[in-house]
Rosetta silent file (secondary structure, phi, psi, omega in degrees, C-alpha in Angstrom):
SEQUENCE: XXXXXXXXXXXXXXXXXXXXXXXXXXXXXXXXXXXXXXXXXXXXXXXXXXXXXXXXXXXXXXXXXXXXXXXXXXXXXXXXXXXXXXXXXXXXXXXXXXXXXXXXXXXXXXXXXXXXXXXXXXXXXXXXXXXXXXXXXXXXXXXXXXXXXXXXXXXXXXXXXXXXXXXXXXXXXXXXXXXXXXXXXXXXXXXXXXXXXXXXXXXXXXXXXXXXXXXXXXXXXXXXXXXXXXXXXXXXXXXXXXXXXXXXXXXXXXXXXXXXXXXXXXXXXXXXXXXXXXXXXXXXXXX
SCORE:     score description
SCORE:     0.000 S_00000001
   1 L     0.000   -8.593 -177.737   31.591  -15.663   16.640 S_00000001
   2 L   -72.581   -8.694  179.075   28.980  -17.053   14.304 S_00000001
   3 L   -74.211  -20.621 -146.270   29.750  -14.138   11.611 S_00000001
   4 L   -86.956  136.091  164.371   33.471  -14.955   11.626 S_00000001
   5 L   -93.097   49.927  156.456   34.660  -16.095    9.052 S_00000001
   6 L  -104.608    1.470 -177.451   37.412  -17.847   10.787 S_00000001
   7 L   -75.114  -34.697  176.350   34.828  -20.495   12.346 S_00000001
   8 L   -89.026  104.459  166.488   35.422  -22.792    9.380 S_00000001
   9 L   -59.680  -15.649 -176.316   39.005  -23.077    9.362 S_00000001
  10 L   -78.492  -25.490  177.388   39.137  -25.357    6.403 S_00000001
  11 L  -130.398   89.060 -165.578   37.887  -22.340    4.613 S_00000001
  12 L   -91.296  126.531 -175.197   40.091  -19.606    5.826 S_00000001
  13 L   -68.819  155.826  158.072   38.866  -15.941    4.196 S_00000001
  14 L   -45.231  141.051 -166.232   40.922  -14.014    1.526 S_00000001
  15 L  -121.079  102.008  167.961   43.136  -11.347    2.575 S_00000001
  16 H   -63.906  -14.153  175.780   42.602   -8.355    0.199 S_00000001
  17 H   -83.909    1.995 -155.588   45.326   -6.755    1.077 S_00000001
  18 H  -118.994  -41.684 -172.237   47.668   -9.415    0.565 S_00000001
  19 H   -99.928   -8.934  176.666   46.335   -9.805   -3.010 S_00000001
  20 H   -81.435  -44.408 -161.013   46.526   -5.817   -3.953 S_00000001
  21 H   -94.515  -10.340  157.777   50.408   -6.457   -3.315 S_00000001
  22 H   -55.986  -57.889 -140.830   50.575   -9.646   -5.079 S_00000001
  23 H  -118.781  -38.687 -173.366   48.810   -8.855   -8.111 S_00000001
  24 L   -63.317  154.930  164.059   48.387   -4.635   -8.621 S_00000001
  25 L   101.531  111.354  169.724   51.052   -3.485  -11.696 S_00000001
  26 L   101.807  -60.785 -170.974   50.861   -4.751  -15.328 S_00000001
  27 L  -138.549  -53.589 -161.208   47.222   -5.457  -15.963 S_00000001
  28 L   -80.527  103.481  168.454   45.419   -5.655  -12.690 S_00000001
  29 L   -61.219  -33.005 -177.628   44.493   -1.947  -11.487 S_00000001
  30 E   172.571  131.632  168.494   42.743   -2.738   -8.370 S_00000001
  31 E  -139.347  132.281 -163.818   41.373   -5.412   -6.564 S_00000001
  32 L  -102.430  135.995 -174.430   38.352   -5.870   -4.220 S_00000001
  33 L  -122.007  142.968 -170.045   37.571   -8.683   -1.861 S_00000001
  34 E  -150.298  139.510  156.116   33.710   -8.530   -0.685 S_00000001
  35 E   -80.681  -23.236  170.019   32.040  -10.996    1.639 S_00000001
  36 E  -174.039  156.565 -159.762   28.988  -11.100   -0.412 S_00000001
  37 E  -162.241  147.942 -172.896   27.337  -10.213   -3.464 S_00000001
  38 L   -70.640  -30.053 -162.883   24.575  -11.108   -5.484 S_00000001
  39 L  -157.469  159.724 -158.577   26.749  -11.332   -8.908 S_00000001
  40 L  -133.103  -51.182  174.761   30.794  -10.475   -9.182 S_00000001
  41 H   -41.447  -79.630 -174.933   29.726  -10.130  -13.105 S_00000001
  42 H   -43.178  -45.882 -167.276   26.617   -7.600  -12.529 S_00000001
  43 H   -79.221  -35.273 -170.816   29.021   -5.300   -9.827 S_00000001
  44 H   -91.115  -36.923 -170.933   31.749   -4.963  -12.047 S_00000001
  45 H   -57.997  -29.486  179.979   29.570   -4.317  -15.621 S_00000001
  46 H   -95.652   19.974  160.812   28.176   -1.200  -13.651 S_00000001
  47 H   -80.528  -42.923 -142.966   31.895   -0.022  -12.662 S_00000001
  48 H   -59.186  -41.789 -171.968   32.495   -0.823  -16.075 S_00000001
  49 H   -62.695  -50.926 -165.709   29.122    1.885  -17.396 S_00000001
  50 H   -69.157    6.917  162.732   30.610    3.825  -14.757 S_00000001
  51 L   133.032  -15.283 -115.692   33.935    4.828  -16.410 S_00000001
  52 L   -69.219 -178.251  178.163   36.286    2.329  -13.970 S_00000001
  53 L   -91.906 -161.997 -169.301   39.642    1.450  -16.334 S_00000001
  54 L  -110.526  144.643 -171.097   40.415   -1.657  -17.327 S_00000001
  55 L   100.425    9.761  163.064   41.641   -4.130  -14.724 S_00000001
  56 E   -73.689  145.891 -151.701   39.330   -4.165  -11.895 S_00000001
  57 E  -127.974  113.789  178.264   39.349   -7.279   -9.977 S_00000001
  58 E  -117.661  143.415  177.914   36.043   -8.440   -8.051 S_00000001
  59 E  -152.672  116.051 -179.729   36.144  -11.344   -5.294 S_00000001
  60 E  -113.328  140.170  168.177   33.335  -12.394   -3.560 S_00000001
  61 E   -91.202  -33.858  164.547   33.425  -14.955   -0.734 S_00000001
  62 E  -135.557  146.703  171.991   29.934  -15.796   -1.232 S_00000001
  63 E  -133.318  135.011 -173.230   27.658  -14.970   -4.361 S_00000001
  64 L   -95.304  -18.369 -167.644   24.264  -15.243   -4.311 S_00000001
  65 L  -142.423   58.222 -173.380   22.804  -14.876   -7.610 S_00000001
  66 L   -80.047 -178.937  177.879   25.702  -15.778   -9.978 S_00000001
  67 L  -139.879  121.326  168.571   24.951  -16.505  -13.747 S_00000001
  68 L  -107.198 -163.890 -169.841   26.454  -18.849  -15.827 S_00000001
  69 H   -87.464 -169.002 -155.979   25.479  -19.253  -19.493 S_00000001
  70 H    63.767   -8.965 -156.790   21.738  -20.062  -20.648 S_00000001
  71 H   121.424   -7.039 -172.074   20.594  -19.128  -17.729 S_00000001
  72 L   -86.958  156.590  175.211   21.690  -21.061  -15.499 S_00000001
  73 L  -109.866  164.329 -163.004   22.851  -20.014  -12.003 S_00000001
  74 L  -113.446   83.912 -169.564   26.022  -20.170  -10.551 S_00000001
  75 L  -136.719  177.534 -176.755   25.944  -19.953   -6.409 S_00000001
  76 L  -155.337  177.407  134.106   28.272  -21.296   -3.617 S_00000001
  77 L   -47.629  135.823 -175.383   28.898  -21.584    0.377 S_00000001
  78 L   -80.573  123.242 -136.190   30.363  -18.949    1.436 S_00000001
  79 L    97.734  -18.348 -160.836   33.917  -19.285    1.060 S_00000001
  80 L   -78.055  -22.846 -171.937   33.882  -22.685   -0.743 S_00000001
  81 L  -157.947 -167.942 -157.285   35.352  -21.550   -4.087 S_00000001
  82 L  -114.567  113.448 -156.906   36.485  -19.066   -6.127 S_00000001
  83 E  -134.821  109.035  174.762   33.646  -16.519   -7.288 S_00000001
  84 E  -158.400  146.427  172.367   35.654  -13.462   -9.494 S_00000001
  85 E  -151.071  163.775 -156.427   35.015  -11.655  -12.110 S_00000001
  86 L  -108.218 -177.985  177.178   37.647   -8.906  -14.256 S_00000001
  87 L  -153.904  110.980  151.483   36.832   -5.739  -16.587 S_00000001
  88 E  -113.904  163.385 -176.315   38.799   -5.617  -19.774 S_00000001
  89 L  -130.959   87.406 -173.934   38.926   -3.009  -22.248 S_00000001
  90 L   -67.503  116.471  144.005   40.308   -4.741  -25.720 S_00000001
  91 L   -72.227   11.305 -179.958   42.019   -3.164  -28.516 S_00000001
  92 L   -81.785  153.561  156.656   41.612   -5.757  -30.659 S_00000001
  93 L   -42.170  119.738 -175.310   38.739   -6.065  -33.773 S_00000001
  94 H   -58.012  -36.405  169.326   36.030   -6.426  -32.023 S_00000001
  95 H   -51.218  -21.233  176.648   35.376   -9.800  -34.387 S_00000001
  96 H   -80.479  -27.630 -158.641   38.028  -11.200  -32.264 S_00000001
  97 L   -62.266  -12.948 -162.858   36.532  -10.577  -28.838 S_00000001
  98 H   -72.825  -21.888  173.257   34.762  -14.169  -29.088 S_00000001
  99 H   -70.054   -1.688 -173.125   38.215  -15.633  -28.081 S_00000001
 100 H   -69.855  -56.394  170.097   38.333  -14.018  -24.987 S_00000001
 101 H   -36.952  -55.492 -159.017   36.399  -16.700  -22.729 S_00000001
 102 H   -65.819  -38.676 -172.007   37.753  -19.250  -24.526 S_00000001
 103 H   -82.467  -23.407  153.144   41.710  -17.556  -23.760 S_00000001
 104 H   -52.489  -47.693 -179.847   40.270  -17.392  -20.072 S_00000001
 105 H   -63.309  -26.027  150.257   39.441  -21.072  -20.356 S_00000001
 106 H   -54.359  -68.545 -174.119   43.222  -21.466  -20.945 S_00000001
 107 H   -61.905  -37.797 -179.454   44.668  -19.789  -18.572 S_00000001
 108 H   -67.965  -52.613  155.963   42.219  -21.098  -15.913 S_00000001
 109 H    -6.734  -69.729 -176.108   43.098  -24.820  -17.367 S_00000001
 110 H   -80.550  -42.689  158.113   46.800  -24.132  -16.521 S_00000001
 111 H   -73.572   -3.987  164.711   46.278  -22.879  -13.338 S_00000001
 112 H  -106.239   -5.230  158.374   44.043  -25.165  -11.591 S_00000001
 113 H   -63.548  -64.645 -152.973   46.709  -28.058  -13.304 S_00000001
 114 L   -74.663  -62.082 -173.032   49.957  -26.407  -11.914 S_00000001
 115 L   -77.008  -26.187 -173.144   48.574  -25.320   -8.100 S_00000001
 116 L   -90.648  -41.722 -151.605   46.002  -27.671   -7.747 S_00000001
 117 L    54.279   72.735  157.344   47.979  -31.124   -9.739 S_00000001
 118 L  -103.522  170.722  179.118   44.845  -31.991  -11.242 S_00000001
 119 L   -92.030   88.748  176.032   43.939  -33.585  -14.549 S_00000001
 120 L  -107.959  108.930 -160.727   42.268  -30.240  -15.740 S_00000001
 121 E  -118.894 -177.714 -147.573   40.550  -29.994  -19.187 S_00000001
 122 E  -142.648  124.224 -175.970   38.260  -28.184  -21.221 S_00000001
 123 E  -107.873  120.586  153.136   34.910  -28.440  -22.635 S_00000001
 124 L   -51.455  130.613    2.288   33.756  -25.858  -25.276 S_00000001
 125 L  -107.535   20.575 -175.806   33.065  -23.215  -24.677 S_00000001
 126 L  -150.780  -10.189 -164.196   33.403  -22.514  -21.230 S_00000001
 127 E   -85.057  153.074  164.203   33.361  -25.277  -18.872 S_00000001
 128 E  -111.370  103.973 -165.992   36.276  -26.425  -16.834 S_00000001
 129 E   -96.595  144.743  135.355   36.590  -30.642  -16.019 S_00000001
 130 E  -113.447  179.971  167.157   38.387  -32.231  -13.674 S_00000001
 131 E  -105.534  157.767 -177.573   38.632  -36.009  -13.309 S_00000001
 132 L  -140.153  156.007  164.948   37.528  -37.355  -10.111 S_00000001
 133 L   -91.491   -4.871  177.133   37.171  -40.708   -9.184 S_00000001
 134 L   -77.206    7.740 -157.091   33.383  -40.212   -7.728 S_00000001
 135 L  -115.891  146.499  169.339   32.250  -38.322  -11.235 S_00000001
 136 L   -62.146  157.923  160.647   30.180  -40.543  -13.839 S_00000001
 137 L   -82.975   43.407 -172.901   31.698  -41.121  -17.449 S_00000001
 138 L   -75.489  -12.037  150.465   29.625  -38.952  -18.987 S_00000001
 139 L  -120.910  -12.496  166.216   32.810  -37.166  -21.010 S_00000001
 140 L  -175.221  178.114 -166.543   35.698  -39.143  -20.400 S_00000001
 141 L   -39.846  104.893  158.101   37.406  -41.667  -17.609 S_00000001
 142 L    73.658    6.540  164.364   35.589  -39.520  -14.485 S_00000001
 143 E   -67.465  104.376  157.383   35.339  -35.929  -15.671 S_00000001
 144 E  -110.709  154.169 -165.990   33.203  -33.241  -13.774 S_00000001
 145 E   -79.969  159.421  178.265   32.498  -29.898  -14.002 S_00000001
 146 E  -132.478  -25.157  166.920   34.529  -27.632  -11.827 S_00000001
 147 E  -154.170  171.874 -163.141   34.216  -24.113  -12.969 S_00000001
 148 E  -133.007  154.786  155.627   31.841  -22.038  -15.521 S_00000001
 149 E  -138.505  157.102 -172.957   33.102  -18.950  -17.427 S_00000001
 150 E  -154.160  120.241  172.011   31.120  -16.345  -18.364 S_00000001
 151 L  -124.665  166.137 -170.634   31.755  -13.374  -20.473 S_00000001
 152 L  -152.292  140.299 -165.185   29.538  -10.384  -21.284 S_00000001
 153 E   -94.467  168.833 -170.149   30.396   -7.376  -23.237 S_00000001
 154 E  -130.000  102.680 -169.792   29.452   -3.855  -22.011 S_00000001
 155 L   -52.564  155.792  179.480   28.711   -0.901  -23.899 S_00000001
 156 L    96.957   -6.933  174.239   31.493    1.763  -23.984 S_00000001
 157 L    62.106   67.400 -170.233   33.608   -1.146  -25.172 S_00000001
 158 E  -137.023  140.567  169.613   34.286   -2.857  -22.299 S_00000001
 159 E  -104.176  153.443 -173.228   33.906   -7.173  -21.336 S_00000001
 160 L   -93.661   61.188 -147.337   32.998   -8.340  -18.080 S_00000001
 161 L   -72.010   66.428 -167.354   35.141  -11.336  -17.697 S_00000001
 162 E   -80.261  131.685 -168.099   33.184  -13.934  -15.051 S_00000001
 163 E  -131.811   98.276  146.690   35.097  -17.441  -13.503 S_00000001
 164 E   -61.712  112.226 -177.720   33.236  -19.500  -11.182 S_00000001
 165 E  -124.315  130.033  169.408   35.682  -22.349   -9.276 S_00000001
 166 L  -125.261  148.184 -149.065   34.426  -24.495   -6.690 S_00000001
 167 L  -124.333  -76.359 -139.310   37.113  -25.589   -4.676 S_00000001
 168 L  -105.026   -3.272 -166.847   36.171  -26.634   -1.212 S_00000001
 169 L   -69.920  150.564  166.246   32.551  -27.788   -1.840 S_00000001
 170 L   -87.685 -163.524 -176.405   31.271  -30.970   -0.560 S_00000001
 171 L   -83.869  -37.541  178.870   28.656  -33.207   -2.414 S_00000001
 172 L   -46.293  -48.646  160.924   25.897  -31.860   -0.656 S_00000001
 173 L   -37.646  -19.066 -150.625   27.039  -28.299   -1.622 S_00000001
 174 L  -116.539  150.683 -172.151   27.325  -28.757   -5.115 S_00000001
 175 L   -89.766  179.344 -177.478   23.839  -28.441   -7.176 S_00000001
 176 L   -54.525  140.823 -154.185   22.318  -31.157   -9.177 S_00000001
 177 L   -83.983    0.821  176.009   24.404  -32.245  -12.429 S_00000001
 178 L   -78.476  -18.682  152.924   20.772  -31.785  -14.381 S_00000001
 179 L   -70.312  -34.111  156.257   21.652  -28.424  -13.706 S_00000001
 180 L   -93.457   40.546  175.598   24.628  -28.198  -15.482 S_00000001
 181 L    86.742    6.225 -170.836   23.770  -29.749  -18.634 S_00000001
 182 L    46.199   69.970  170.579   24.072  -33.573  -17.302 S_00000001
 183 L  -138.449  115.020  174.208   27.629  -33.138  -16.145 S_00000001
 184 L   -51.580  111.014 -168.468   28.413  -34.030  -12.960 S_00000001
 185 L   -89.727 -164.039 -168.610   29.739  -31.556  -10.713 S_00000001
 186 L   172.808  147.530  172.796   32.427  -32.140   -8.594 S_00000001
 187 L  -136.842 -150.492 -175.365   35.008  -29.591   -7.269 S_00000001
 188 L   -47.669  -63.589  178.730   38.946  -29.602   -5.985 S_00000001
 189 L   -56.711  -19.298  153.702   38.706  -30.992   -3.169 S_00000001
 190 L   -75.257  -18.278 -164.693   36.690  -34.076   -4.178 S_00000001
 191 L   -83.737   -8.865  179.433   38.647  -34.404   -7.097 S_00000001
 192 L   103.180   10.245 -162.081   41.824  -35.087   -4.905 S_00000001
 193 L   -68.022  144.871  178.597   43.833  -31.637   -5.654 S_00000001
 194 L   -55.678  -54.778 -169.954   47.109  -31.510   -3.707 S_00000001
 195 L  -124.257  144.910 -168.773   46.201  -27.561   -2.977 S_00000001
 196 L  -144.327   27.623  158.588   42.674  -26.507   -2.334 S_00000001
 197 L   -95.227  114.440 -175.006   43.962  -22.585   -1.055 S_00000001
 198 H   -30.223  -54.826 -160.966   41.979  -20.110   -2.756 S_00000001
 199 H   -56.172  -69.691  173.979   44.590  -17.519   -1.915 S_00000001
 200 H   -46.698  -61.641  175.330   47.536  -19.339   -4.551 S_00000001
 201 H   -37.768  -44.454  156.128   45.010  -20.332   -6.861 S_00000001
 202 H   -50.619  -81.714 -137.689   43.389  -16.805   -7.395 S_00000001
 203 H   -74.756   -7.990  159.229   46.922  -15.271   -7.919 S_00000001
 204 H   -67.741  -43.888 -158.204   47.706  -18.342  -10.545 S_00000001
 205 H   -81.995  -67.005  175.608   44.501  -17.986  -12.185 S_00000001
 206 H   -46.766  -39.231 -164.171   45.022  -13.640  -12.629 S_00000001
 207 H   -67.946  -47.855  170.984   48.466  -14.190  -13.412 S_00000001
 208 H   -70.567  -15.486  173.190   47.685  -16.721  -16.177 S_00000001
 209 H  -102.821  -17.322  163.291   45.070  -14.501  -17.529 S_00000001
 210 H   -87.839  -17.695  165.719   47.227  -11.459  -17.671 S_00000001
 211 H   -72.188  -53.729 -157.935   50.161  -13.524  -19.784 S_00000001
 212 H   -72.214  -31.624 -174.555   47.470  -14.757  -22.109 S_00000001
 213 H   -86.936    4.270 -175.302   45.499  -11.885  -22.529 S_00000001
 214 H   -73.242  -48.332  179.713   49.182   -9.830  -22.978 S_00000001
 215 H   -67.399  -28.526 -164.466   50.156  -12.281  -25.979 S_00000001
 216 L   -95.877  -31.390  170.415   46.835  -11.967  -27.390 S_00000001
 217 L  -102.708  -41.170  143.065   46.394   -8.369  -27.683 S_00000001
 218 L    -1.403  -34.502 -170.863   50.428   -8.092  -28.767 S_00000001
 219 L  -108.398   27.776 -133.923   48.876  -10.132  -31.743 S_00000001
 220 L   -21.119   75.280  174.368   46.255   -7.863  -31.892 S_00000001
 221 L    75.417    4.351 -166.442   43.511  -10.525  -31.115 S_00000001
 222 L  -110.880  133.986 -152.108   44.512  -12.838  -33.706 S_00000001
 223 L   -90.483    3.803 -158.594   44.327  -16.461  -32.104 S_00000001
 224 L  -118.479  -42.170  172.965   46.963  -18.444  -33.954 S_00000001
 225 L   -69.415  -25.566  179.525   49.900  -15.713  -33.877 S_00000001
 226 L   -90.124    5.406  171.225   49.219  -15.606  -30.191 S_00000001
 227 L    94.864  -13.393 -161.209   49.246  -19.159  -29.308 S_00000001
 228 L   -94.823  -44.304  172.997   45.868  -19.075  -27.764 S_00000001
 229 L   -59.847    8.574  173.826   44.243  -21.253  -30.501 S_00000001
 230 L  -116.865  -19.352  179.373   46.428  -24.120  -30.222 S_00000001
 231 H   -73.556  -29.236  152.298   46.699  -24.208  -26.032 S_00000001
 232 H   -39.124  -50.313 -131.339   42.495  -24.286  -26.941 S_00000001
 233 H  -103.095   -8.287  171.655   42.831  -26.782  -29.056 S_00000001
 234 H   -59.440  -60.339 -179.716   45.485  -28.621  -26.187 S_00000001
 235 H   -23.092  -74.250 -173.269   42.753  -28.480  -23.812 S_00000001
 236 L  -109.455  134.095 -161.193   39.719  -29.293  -25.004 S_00000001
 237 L   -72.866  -30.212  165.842   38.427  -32.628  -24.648 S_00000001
 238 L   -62.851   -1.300  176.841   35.596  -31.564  -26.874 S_00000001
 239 L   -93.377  125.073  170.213   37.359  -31.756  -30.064 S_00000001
 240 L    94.712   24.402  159.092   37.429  -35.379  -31.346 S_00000001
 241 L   -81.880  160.860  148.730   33.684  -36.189  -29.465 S_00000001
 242 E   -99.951  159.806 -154.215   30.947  -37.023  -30.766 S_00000001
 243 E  -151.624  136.033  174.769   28.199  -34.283  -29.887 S_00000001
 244 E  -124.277  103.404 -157.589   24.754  -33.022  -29.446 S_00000001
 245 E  -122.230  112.532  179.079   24.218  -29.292  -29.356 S_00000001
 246 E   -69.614  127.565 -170.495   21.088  -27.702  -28.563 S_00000001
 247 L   -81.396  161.474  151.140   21.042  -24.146  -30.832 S_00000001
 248 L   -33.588  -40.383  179.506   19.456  -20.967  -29.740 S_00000001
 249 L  -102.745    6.616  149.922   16.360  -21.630  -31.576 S_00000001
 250 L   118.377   12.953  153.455   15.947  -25.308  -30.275 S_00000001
 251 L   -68.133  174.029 -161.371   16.994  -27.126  -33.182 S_00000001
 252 E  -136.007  142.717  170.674   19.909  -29.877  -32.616 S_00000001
 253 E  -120.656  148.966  165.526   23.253  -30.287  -34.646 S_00000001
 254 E  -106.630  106.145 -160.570   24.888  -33.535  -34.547 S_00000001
 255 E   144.222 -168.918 -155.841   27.976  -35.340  -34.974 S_00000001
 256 E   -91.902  111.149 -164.644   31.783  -35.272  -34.376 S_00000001
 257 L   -91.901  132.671 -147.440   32.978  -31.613  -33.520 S_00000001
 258 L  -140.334    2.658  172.894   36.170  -31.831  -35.191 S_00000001
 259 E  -165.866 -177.668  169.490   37.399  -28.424  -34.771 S_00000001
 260 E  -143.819  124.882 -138.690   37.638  -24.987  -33.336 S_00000001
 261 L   -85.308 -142.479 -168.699   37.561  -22.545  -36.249 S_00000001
 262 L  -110.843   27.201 -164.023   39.614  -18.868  -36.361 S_00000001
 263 L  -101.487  -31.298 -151.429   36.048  -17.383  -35.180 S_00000001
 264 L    94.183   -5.550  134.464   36.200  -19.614  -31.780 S_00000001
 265 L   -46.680  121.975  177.026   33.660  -21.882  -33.160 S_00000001
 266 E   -45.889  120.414  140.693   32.856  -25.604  -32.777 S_00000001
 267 E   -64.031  138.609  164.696   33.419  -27.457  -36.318 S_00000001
 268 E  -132.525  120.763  155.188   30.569  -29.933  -35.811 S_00000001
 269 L   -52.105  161.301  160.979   30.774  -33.037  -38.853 S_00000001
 270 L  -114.569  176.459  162.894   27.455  -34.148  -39.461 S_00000001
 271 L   -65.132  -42.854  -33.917   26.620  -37.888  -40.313 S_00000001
 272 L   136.549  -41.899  158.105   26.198  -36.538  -43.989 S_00000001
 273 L   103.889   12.493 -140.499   29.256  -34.879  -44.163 S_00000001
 274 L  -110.042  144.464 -161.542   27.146  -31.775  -44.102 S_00000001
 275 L  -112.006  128.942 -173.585   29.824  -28.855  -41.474 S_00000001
 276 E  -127.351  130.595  141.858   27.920  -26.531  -38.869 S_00000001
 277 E  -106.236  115.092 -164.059   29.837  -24.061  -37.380 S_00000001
 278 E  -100.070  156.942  177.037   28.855  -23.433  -34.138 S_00000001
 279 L  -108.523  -29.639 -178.077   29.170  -19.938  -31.925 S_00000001
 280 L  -155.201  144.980 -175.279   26.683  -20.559  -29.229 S_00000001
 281 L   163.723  134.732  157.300   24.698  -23.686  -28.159 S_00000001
 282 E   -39.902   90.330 -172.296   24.400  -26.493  -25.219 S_00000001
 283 L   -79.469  137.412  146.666   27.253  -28.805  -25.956 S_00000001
 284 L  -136.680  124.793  141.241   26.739  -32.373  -24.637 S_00000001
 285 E   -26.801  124.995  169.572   29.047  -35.149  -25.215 S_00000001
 286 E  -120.629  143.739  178.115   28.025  -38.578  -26.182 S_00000001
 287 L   -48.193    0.000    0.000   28.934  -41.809  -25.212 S_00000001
């Protein structure tokens, strides 16, 4: 009995079969439940080389070697959260594709709000807060991270869509917040969510990402006719901060990030008055 995963009852396993009849039909092609995997990303980018269509669905109950961005890893208890990752195939101008995390960061937003009743916001570009009352003020009254997203494009013109949720973790479980960026982490179930079942939450969280990414290629990619840049700009808490963002080549921009442009870039103000637009870079909030 020590294999089963019915010995933790508080963390009851996914029923793939349950979720093929929930979910297959309209965007989602097929979906796989796994008990473990090193990466949900890395397994689907080689269906992805390997021809698969668009709309494979990966679910791991535990992942050992996840990736969020920079570098950082991503790992969980087996069972404890929500470790999936998607395969789209866009028709949009590929100049557009940078909105896709960002329309995932929506959709995720609204669906850990509605099933969970949490206060659930948005950091640019990828992070998901909730407030808790146990999380430091390091971005607003009690906000910690709760999920990572991570996308990665694929030759053959295909993105890997990856969304890390931690649901069920305790404190011990969760890794050190110097690991994230000096954000505390924190997941549903500390944060107080009313529902902390994987099973509703997955099918809110696909469901909400197959409306968003439907209006969004309907506009063909363009973020303003489709609604996704202002439910962005609803979100996230990062707009109106002040900010310190370490760049790819180690330099630092500074100041009030005041916008999110039609690229999917951080407006960052300077002190100076002097405008950075950013695309990729270690976002921290300041007090």
């Amino acid at each position: 009995m020590a294999d089963s995963p019915y010995t933790d009852l508080d963390r009851p396993p996914l029923r793939e079969a349950a979720l093929r009849r929930a979910l297959l039909g309209d965007l989602w092609t097929d979906v796989r439940v796994v008990a473990r995997t090193g990466s949900t990303n890395a397994d689907v980018a080689v269906s992805a080389r390997d021809g698969a269509p668009e709309g494979l669905v990966l679910v791991a109950e535990q992942q050992d070697a996840g990736r969020g961005r920079l570098g950082r890893s991503w790992v969980s208890p087996a069972r404890a959260g929500l470790a999936v990752s998607v395969l789209l195939r866009p028709t949009v101008p590929l100049a557009r594709w940078n909105w896709l995390p960002l329309l995932a960061g929506v959709a995720l937003a609204e669906a850990v709000g509605r099933v969970g009743v949490v206060d659930a916001v948005l950091k640019w570009p990828n992070d998901l807060l909730v407030r808790s009352a146990t999380a430091p003020d390091l971005v607003g009254p009690g906000y910690g991270k709760c999920a990572g997203l991570l996308a990665e494009v694929v030759p053959g013109g295909a993105v890997v869509l990856g969304i890390g949720l931690n649901v069920h973790q305790r404190v011990d479980e969760l890794p050190p917040p110097g690991e994230l960026g000096a954000l505390p982490p924190v997941s549903l179930a500390l944060a107080g969510a009313l529902c902390t079942d994987r099973d509703p939450l997955l099918r809110a969280l696909l469901r909400a990402v197959a409306d968003w990414y439907a209006r969004w290629t309907e506009a063909d990619g363009d973020p303003v006719a489709s609604g996704v840049r202002e439910a962005y700009l609803r979100d996230c808490v990062t707009v109106g901060a002040d900010v310190r963002v370490s760049m790819p080549d180690g330099s630092i921009v500074a100041g009030r990030a005041s916008d999110v442009d039609l690229d999917g870039r951080l407006v960052v103000l300077g002190a100076h008055g002097d405008r950075h637009a950013v695309a990729a870079g270690d976002v921290r909030h300041v007090r």
